[in-house]
Backbone as JSON Lines, residues from 0, in Angstrom:
{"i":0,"aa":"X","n":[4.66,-5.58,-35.49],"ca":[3.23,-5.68,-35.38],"c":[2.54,-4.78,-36.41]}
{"i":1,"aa":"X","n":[2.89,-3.67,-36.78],"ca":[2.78,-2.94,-37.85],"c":[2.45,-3.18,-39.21]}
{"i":2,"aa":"X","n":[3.81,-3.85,-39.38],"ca":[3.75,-4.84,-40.62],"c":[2.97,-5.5,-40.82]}
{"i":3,"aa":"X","n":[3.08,-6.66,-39.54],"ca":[1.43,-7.49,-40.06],"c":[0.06,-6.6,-40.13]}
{"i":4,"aa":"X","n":[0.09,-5.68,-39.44],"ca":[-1.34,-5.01,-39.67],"c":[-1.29,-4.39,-41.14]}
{"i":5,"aa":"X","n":[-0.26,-4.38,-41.74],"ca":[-0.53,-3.51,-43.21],"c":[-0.87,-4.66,-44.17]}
{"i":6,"aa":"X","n":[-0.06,-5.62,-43.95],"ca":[0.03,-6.8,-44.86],"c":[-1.63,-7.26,-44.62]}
{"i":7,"aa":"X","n":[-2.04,-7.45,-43.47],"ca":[-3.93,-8.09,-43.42],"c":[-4.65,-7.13,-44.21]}
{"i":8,"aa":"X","n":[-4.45,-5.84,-43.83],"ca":[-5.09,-4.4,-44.48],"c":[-4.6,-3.97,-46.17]}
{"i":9,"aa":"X","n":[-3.99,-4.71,-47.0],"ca":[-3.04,-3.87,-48.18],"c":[-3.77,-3.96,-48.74]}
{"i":10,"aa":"X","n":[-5.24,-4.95,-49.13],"ca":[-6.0,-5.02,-50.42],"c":[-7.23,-3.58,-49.75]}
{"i":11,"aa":"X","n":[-7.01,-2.93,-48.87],"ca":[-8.5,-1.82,-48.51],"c":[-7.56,-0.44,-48.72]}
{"i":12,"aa":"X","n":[-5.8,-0.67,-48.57],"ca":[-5.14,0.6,-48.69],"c":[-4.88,0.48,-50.0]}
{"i":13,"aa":"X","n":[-4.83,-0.25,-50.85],"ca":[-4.94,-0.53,-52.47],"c":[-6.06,0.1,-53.07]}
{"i":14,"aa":"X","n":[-7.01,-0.26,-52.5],"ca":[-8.28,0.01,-53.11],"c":[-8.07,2.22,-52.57]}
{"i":15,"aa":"X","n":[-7.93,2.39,-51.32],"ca":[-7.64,3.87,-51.39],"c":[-6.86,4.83,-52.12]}
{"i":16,"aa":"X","n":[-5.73,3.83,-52.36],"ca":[-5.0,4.36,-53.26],"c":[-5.52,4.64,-54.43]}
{"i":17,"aa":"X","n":[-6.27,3.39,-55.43],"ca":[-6.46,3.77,-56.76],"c":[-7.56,4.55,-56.73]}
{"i":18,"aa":"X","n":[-8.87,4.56,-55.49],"ca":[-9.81,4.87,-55.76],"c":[-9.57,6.77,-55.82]}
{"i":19,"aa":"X","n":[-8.89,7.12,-55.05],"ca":[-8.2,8.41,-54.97],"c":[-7.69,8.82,-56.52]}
{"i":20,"aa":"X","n":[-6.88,8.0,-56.41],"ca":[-6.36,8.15,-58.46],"c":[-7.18,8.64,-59.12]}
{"i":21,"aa":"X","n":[-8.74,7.78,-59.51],"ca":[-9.59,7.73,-60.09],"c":[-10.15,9.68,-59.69]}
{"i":22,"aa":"X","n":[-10.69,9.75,-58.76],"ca":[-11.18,10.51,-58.52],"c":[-9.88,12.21,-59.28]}
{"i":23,"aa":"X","n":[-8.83,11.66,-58.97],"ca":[-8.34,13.18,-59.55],"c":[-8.07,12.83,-61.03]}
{"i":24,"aa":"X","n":[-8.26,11.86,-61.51],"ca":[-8.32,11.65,-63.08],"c":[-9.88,12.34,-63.03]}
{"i":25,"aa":"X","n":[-10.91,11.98,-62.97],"ca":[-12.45,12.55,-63.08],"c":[-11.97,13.73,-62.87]}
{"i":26,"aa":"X","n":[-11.33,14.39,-61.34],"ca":[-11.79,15.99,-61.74],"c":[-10.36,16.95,-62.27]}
{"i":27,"aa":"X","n":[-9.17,16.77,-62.51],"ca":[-7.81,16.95,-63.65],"c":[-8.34,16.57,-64.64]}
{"i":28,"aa":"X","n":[-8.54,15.41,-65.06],"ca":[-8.69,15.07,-66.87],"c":[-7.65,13.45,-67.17]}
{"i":29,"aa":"X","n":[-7.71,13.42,-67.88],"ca":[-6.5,12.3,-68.13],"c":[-4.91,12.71,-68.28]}
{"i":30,"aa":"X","n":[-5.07,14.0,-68.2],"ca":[-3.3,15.07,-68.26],"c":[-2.99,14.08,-67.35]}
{"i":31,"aa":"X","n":[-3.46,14.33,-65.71],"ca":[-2.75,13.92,-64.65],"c":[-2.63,12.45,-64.5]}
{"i":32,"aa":"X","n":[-2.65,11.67,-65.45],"ca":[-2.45,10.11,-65.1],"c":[-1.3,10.09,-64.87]}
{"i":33,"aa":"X","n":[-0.28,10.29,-66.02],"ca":[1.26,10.33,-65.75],"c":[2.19,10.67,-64.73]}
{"i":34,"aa":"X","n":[1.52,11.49,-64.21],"ca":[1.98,12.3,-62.78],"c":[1.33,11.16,-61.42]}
{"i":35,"aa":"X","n":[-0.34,10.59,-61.71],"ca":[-0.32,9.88,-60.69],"c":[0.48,8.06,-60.73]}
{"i":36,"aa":"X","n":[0.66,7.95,-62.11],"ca":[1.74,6.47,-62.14],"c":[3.31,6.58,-61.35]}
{"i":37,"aa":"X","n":[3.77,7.87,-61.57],"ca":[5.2,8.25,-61.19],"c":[4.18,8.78,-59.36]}
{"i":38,"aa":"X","n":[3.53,8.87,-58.83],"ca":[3.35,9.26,-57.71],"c":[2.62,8.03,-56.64]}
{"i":39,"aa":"X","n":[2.36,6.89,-57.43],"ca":[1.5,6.03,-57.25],"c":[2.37,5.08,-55.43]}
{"i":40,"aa":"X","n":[3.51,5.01,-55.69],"ca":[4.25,4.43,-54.8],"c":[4.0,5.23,-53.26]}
{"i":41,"aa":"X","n":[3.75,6.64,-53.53],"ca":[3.96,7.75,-52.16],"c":[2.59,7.67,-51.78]}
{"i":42,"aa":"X","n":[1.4,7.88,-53.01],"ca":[0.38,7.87,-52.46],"c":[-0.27,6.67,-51.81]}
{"i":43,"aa":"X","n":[0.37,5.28,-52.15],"ca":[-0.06,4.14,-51.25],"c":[0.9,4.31,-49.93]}
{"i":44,"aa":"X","n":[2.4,4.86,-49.95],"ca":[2.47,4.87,-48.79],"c":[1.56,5.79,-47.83]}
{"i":45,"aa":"X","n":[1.15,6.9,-48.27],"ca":[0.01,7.69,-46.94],"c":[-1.13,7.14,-46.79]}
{"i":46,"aa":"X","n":[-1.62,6.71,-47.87],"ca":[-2.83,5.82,-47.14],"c":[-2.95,4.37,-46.18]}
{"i":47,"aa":"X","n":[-1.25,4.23,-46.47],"ca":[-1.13,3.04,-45.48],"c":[-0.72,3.6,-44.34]}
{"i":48,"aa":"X","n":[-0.28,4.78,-44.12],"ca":[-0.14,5.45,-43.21],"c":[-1.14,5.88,-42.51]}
{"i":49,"aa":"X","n":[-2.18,6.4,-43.2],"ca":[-3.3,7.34,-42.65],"c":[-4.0,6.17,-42.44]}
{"i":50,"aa":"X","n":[-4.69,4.5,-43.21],"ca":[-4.8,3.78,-42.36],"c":[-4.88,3.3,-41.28]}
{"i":51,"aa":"X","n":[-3.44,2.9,-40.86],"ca":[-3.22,2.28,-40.06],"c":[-3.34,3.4,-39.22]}
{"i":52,"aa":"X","n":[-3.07,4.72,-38.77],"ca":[-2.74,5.41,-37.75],"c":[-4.35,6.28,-37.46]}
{"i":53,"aa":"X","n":[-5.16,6.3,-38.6],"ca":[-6.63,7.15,-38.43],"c":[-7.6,6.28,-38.47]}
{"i":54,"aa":"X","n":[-7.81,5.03,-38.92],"ca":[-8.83,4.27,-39.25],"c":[-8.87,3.04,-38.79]}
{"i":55,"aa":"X","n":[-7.86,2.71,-37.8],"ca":[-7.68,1.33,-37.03],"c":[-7.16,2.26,-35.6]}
{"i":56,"aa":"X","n":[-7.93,1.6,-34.81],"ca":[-7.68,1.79,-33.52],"c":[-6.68,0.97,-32.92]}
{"i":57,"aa":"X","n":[-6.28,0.92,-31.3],"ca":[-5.53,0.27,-30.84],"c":[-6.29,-1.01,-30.33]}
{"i":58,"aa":"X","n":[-6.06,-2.35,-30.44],"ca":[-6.63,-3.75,-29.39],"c":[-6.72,-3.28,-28.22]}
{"i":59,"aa":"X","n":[-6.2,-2.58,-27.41],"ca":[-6.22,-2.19,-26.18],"c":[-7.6,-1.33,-26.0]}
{"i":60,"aa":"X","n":[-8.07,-0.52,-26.59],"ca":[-9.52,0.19,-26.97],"c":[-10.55,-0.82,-26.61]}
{"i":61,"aa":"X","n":[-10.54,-1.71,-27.36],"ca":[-11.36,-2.97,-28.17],"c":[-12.1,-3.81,-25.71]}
{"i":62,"aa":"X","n":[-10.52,-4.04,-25.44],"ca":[-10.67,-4.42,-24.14],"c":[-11.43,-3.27,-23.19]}
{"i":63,"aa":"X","n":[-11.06,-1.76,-23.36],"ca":[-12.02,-0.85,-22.51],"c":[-13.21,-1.1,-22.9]}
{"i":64,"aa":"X","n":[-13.59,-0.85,-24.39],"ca":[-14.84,-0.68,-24.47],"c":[-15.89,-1.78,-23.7]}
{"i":65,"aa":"X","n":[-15.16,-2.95,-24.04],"ca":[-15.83,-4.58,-23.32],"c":[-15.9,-4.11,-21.91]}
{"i":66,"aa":"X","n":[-15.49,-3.38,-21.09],"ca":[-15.14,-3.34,-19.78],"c":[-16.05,-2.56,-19.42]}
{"i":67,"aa":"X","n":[-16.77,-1.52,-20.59],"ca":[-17.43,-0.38,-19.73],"c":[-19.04,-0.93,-19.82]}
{"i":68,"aa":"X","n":[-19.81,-0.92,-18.71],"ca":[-20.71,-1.61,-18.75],"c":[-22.07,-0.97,-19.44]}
{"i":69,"aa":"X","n":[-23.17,-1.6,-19.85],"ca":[-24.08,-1.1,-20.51],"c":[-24.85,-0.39,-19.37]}
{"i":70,"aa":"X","n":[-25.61,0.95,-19.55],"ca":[-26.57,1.29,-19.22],"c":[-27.92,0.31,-18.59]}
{"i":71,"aa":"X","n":[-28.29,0.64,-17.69],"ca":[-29.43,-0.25,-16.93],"c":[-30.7,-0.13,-17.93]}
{"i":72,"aa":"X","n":[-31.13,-0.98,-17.93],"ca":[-32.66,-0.47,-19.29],"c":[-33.58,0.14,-18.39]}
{"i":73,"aa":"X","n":[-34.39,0.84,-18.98],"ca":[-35.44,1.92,-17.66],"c":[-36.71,0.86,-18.14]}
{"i":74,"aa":"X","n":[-37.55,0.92,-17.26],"ca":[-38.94,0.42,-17.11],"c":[-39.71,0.51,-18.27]}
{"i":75,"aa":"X","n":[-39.68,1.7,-18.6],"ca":[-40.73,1.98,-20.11],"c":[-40.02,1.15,-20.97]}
{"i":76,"aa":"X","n":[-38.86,0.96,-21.66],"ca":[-38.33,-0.01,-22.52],"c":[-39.32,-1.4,-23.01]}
{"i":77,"aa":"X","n":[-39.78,-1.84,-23.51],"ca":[-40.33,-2.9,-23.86],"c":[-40.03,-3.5,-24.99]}
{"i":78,"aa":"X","n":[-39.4,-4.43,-25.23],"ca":[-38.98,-5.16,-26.44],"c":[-40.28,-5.09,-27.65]}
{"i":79,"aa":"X","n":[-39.69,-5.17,-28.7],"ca":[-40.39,-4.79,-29.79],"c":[-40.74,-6.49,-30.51]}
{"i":80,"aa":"X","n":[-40.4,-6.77,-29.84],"ca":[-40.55,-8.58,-30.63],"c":[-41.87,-9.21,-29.58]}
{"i":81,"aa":"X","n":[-42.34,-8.32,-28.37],"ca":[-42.92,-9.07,-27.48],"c":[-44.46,-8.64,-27.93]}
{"i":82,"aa":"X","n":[-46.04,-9.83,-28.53],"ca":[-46.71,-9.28,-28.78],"c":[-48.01,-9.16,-27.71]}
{"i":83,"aa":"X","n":[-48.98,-8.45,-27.9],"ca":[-49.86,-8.46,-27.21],"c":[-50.66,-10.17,-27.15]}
{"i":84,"aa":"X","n":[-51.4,-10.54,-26.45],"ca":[-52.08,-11.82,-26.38],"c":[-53.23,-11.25,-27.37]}
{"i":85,"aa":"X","n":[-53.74,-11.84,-28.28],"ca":[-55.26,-11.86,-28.93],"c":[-56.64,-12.33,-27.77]}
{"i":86,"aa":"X","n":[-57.14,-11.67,-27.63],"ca":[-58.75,-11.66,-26.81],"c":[-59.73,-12.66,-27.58]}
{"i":87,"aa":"X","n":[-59.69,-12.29,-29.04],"ca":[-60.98,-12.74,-29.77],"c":[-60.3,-13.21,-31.41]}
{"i":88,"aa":"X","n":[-61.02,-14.0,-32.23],"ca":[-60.8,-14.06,-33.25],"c":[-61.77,-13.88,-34.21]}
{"i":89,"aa":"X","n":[-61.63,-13.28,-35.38],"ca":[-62.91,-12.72,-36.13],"c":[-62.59,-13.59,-37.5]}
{"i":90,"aa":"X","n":[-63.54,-14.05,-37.9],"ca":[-63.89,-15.26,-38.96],"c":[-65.07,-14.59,-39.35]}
{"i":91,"aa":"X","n":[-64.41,-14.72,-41.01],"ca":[-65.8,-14.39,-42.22],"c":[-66.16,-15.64,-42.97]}
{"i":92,"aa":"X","n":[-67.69,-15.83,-42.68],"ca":[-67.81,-16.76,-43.72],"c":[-69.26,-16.23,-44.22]}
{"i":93,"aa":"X","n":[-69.17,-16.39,-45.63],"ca":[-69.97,-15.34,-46.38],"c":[-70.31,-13.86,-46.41]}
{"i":94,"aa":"X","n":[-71.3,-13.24,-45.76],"ca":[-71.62,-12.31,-45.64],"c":[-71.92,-12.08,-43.59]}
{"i":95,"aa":"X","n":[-71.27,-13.09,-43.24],"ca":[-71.26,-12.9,-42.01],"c":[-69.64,-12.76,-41.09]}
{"i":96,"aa":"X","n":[-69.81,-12.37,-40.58],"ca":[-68.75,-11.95,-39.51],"c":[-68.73,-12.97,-38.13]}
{"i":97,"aa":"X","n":[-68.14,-13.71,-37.66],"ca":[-68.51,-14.58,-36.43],"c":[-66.9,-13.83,-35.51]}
{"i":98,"aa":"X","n":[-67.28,-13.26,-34.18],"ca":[-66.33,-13.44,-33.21],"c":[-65.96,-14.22,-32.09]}
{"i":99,"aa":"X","n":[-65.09,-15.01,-32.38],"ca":[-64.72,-16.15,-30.95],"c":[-63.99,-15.44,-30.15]}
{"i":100,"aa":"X","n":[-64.46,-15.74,-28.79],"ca":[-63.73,-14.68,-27.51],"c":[-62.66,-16.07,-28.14]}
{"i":101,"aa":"X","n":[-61.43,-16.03,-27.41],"ca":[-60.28,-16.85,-27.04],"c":[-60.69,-18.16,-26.35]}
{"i":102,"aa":"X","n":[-61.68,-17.75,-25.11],"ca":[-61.71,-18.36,-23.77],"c":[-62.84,-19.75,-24.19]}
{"i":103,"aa":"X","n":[-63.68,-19.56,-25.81],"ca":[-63.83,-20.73,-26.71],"c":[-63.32,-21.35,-27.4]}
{"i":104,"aa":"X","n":[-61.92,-21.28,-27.67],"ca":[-61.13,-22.06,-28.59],"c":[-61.15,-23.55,-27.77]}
{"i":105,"aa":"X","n":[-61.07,-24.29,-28.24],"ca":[-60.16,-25.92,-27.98],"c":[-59.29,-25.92,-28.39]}
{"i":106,"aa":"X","n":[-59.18,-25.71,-30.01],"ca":[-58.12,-26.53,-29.91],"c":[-57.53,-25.45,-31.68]}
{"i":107,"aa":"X","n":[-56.61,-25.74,-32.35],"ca":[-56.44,-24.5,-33.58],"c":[-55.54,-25.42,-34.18]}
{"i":108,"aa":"X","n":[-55.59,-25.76,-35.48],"ca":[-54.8,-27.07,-36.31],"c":[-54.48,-26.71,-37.55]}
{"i":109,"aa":"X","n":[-53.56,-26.87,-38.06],"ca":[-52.65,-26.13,-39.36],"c":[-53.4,-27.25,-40.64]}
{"i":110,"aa":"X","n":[-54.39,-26.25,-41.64],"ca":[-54.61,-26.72,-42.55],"c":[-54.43,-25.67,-44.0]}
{"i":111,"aa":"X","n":[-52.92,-26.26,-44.01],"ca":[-52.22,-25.83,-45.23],"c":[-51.95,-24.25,-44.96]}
{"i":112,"aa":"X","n":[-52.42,-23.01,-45.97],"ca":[-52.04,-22.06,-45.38],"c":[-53.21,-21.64,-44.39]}
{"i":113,"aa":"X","n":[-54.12,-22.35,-43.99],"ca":[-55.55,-21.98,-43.12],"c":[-55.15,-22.83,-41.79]}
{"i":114,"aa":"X","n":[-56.28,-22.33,-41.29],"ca":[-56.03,-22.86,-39.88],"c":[-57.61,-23.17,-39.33]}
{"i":115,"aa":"X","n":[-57.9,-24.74,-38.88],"ca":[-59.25,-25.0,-38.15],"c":[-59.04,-24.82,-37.18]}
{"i":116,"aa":"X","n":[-59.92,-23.94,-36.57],"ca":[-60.25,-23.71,-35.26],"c":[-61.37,-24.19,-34.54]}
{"i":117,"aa":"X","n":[-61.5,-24.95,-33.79],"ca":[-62.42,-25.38,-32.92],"c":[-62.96,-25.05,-31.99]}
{"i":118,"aa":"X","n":[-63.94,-24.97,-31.49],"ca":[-64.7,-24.47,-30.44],"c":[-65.79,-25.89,-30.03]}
{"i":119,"aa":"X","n":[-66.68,-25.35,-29.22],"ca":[-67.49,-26.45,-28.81],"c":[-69.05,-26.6,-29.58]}
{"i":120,"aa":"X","n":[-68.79,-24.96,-30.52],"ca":[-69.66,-24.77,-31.51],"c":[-69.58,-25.79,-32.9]}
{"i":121,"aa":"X","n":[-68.15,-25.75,-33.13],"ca":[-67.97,-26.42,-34.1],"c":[-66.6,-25.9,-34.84]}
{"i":122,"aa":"X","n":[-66.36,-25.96,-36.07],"ca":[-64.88,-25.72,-36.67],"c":[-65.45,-24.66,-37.4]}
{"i":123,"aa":"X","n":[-64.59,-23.69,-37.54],"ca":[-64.45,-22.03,-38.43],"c":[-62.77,-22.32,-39.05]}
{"i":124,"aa":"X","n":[-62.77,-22.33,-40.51],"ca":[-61.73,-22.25,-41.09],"c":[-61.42,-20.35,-41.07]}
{"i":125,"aa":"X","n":[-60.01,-20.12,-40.8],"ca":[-59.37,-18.59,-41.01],"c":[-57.99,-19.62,-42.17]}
{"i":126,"aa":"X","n":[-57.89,-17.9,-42.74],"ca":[-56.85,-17.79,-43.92],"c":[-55.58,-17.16,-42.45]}
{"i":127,"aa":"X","n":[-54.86,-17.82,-41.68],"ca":[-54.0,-17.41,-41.42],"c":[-52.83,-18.64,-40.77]}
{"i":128,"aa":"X","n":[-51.95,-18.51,-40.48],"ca":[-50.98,-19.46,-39.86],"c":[-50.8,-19.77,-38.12]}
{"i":129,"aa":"X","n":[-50.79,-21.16,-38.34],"ca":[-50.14,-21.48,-37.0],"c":[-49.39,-20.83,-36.19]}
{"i":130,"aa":"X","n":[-48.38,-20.06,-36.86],"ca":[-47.24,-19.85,-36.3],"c":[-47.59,-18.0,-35.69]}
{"i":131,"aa":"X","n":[-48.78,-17.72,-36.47],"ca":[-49.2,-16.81,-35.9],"c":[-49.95,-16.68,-34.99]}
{"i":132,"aa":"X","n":[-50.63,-18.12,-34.71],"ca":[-51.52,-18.08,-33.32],"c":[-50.8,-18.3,-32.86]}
{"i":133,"aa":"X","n":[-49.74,-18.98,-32.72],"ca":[-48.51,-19.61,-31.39],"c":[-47.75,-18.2,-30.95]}
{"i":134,"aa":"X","n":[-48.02,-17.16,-31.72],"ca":[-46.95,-16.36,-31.71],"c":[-47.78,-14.92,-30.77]}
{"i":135,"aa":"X","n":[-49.54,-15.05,-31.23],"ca":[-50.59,-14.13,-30.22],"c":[-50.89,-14.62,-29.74]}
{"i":136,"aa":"X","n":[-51.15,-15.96,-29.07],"ca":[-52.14,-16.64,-27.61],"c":[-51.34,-16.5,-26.41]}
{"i":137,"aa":"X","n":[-51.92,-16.61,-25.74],"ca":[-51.27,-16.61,-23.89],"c":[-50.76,-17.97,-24.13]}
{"i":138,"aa":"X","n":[-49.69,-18.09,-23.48],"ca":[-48.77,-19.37,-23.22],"c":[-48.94,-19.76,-22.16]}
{"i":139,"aa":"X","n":[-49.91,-19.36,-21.43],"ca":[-50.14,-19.9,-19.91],"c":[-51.36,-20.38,-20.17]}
{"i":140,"aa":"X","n":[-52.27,-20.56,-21.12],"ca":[-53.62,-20.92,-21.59],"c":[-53.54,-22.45,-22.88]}
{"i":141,"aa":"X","n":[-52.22,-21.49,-23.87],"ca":[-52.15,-22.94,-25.0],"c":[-50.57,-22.62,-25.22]}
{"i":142,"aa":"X","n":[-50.66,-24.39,-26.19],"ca":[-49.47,-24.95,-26.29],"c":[-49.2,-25.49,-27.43]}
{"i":143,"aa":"X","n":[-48.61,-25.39,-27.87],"ca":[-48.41,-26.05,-29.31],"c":[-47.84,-27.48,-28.74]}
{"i":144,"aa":"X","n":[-49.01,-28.47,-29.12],"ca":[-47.91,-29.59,-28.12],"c":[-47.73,-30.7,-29.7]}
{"i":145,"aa":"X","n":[-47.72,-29.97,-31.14],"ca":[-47.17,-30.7,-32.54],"c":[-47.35,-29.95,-33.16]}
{"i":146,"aa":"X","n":[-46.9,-30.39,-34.82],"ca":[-46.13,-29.18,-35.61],"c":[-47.62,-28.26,-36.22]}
{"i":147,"aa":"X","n":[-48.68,-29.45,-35.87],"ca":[-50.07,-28.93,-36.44],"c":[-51.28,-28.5,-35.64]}
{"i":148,"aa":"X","n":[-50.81,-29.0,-34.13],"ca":[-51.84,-28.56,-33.19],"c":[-51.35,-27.45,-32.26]}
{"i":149,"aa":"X","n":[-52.03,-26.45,-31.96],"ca":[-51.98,-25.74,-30.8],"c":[-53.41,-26.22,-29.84]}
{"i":150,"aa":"X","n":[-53.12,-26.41,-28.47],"ca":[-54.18,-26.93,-27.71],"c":[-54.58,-25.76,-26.66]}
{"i":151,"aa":"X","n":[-55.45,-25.53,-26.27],"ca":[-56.6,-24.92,-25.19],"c":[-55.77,-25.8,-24.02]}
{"i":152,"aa":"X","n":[-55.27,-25.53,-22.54],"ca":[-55.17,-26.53,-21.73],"c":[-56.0,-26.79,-20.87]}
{"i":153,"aa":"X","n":[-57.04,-25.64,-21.17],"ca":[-58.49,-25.92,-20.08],"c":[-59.35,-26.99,-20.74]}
{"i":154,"aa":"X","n":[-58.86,-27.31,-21.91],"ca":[-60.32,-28.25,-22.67],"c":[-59.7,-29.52,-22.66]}
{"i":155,"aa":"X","n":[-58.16,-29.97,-22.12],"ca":[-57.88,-31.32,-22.06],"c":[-58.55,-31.71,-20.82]}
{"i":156,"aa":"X","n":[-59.03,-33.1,-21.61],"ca":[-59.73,-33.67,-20.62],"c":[-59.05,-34.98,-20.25]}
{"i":157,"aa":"X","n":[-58.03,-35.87,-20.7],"ca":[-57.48,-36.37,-20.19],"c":[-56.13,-36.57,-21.33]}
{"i":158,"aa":"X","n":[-54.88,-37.49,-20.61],"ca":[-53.66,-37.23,-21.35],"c":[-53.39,-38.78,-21.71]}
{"i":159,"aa":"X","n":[-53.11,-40.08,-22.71],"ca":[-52.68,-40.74,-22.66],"c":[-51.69,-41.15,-23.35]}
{"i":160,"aa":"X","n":[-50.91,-42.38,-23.42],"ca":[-49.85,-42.71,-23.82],"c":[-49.99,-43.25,-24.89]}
{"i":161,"aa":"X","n":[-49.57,-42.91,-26.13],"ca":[-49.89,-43.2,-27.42],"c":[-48.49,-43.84,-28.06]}
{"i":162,"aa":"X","n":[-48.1,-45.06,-28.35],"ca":[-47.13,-45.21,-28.42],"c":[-45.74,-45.12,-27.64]}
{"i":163,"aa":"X","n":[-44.6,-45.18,-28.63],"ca":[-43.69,-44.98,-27.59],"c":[-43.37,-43.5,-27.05]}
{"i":164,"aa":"X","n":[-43.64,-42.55,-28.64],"ca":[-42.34,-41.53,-28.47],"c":[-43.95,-40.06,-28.68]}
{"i":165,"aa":"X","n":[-44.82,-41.2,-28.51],"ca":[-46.25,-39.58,-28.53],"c":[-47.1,-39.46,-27.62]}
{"i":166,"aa":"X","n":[-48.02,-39.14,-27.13],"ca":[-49.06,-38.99,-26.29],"c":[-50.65,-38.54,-27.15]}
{"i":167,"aa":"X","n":[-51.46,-38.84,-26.58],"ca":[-52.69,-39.01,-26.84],"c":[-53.69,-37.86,-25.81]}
{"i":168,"aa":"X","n":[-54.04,-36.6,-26.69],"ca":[-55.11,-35.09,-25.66],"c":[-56.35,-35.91,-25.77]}
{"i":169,"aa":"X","n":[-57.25,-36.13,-24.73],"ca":[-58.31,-35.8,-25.39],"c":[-58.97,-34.56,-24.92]}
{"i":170,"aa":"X","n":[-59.78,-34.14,-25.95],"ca":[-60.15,-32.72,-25.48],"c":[-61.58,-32.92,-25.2]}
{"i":171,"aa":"X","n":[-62.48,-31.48,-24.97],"ca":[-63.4,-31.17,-24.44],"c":[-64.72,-31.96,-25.34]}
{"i":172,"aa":"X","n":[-64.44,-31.62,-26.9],"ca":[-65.01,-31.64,-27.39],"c":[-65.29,-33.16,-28.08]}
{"i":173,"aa":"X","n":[-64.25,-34.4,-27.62],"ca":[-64.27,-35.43,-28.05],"c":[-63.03,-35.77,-28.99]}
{"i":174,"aa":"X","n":[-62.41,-34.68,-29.63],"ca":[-61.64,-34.89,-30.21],"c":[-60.23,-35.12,-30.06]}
{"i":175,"aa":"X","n":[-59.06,-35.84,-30.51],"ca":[-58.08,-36.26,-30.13],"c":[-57.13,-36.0,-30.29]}
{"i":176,"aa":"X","n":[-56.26,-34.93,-30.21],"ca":[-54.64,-34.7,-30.7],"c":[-53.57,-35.71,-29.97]}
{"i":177,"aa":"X","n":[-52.71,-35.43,-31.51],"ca":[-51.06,-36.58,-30.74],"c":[-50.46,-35.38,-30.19]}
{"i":178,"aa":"X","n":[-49.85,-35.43,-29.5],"ca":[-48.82,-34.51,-28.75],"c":[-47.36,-35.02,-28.97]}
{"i":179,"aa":"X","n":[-46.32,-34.71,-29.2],"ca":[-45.04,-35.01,-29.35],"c":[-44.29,-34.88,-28.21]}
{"i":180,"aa":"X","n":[-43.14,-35.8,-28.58],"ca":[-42.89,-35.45,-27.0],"c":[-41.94,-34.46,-26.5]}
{"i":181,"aa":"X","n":[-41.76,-33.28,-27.26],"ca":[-41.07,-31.95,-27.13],"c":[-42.36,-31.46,-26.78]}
{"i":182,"aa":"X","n":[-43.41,-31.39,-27.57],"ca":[-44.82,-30.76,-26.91],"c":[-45.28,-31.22,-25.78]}
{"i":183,"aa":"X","n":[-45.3,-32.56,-25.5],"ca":[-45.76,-33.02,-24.14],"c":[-44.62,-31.94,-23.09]}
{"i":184,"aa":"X","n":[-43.45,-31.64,-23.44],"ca":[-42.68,-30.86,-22.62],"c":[-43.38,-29.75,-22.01]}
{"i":185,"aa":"X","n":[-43.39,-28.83,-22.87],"ca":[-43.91,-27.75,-23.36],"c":[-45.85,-28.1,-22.5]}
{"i":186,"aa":"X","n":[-46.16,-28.8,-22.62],"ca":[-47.68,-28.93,-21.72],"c":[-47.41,-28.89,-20.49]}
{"i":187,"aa":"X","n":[-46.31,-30.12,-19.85],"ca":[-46.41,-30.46,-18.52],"c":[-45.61,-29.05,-18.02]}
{"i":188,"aa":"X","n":[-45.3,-28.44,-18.79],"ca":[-44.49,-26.82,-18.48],"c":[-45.65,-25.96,-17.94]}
{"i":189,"aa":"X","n":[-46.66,-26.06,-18.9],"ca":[-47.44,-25.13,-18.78],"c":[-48.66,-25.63,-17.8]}
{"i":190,"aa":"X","n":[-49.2,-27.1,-17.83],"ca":[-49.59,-27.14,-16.42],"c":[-48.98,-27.74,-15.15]}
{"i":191,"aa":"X","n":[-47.44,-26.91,-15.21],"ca":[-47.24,-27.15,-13.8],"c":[-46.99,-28.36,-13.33]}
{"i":192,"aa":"X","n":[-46.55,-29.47,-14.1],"ca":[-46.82,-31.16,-13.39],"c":[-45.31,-31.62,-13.14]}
């Protein structure tokens, strides 16, 4: 068993060997090359030694460690990937500032790297991504139900069958999203049906 562990390991005890070489050539000089060619055979045997016996553990280790169980996570812990929900969204257009609480959105639609957002006011273009509102809204409020709409589920006003493989929102405001039918998932998830 030995053997095979040296033979998988010989190109990292190779590399110790010469890299060692190197290093007492840098601080000897080039005198000591001759001495490390005639020594070259002993010094790969200790590093295959010191290898295998200091720098590889036993498989049997490998099975405790799996065995010993993780620590309980404490309460304060909070994942670092989990974000806060957004309240409001702030849109500049010109010299003005407009804030939409959340609780006015309809509906938020991927245009290019911008994003239309709808309200019952009307549409406010933002310079930001879809994937960033999908990633700050409450998921118990909206849904991405296609690759370009995120929907409000308080502003659908009714759901129909659009084909075979889509569905048809209509929303508050008159307007119509397709829903897919991984998103239709993802809706009837979120209201509960």
């Amino acid at each position: 068993m030995k053997i095979k562990l040296i033979n998988r390991h010989l190109p990292a005890i190779l590399l110790f060997a010469i890299i060692s070489g190197i290093v007492l050539v840098i601080v000897e000089g080039w005198s000591i090359l001759p001495v490390l060619v005639i020594a070259f055979p002993a010094q790969l045997l200790l590093w295959g030694v010191l290898y295998v016996f200091v720098f590889q553990f036993d498989t049997r280790d490998v099975g405790a460690l799996r065995a010993t169980p993780l620590p309980a996570a404490s309460t304060n812990d909070v994942p670092k990937n989990i974000t806060e929900p957004i309240e409001t969204i702030a849109i500049k257009t010109g010299k003005k500032l407009h804030i939409i609480p959340i609780s006015e959105v309809i509906c938020i639609q991927a245009y290019g790297d911008y994003v239309n957002i709808m309200t019952l006011q009307g549409t406010h273009l933002k310079e930001q991504t879809l994937k960033y509102f999908e990633e700050h809204l409450s998921e118990e409020q909206f849904v991405r139900v296609h690759r370009s709409h995120i929907v409000n589920i308080r502003a659908i006003v009714a759901i129909e069958r659009y084909g075979r493989e889509q569905y048809l929102l209509i929303l508050s405001n008159k307007e119509k999203v397709k829903a897919t039918v991984e998103g239709y998932k993802r809706l009837k998830e979120a209201l509960k049906l």
